[in-house]
C-alpha positions as CSV (number, residue, x, y, z in Angstrom):
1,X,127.6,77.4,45.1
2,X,131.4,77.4,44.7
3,X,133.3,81.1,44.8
4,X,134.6,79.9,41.3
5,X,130.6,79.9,40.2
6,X,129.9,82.5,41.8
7,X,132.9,84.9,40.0
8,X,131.8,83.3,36.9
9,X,128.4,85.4,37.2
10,X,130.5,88.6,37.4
11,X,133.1,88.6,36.0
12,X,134.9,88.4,32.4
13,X,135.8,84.8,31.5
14,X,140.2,85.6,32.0
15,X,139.0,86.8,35.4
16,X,137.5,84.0,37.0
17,X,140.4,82.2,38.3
18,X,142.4,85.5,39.3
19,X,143.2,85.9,42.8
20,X,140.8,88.0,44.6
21,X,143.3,91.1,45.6
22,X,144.1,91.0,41.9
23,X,140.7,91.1,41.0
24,X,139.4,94.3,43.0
25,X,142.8,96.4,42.1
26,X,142.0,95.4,37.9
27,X,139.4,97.9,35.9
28,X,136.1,97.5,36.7
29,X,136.2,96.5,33.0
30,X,137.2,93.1,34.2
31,X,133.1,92.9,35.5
32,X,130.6,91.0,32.9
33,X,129.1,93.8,30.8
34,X,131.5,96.2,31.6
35,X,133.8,97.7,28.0
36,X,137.0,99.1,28.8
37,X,135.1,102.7,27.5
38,X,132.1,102.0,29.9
39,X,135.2,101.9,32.5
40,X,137.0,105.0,31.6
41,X,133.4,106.6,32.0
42,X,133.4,105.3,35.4
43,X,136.6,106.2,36.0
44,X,135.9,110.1,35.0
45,X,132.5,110.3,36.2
46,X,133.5,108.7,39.5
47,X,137.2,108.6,40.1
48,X,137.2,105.3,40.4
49,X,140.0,103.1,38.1
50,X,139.8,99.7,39.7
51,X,137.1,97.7,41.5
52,X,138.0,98.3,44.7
53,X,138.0,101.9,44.2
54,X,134.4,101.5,43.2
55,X,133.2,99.9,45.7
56,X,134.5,102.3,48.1
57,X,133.1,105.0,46.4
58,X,131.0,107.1,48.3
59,X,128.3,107.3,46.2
60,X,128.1,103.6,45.3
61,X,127.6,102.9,49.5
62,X,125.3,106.1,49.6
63,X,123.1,104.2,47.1
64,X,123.9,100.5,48.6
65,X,122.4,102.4,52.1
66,X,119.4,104.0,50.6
67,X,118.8,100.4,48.8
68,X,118.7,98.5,51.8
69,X,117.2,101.2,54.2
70,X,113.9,101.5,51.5
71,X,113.3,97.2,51.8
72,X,112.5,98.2,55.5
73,X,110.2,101.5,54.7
74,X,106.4,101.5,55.0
């Protein structure tokens, strides 16, 4: 599958094409599914305004870690 496919499964339609350092600093808005008031939530709940910032979040790789860790338990 082509990156360009790929985006087109996550992101917003005006975002596909974007470069991808543009892409992480935009609103996490710019993701499919996302309103720009589901983003401010993020943003207040989280502290996180762009993409990147969300995927750095602590919280967000807390539960990334736990995720993977339980596909190993038992």
């Amino acid at each position: 599958m082509a990156v360009n496919e790929s985006l087109s499964k996550v992101l917003d339609k005006e975002w596909e094409e974007k470069p991808l350092a543009e892409i992480v600093a935009a609103s996490p808005a710019a993701l499919q599914g996302l309103t720009d008031e589901r983003a401010a939530k993020i943003a207040e709940a989280m502290g996180a305004k762009t993409i990147g910032e969300l995927a750095n979040n602590k919280y967000v790789k807390w539960a990334q870690a736990l995720a993977a860790l339980a596909e190993f338990e038992g």
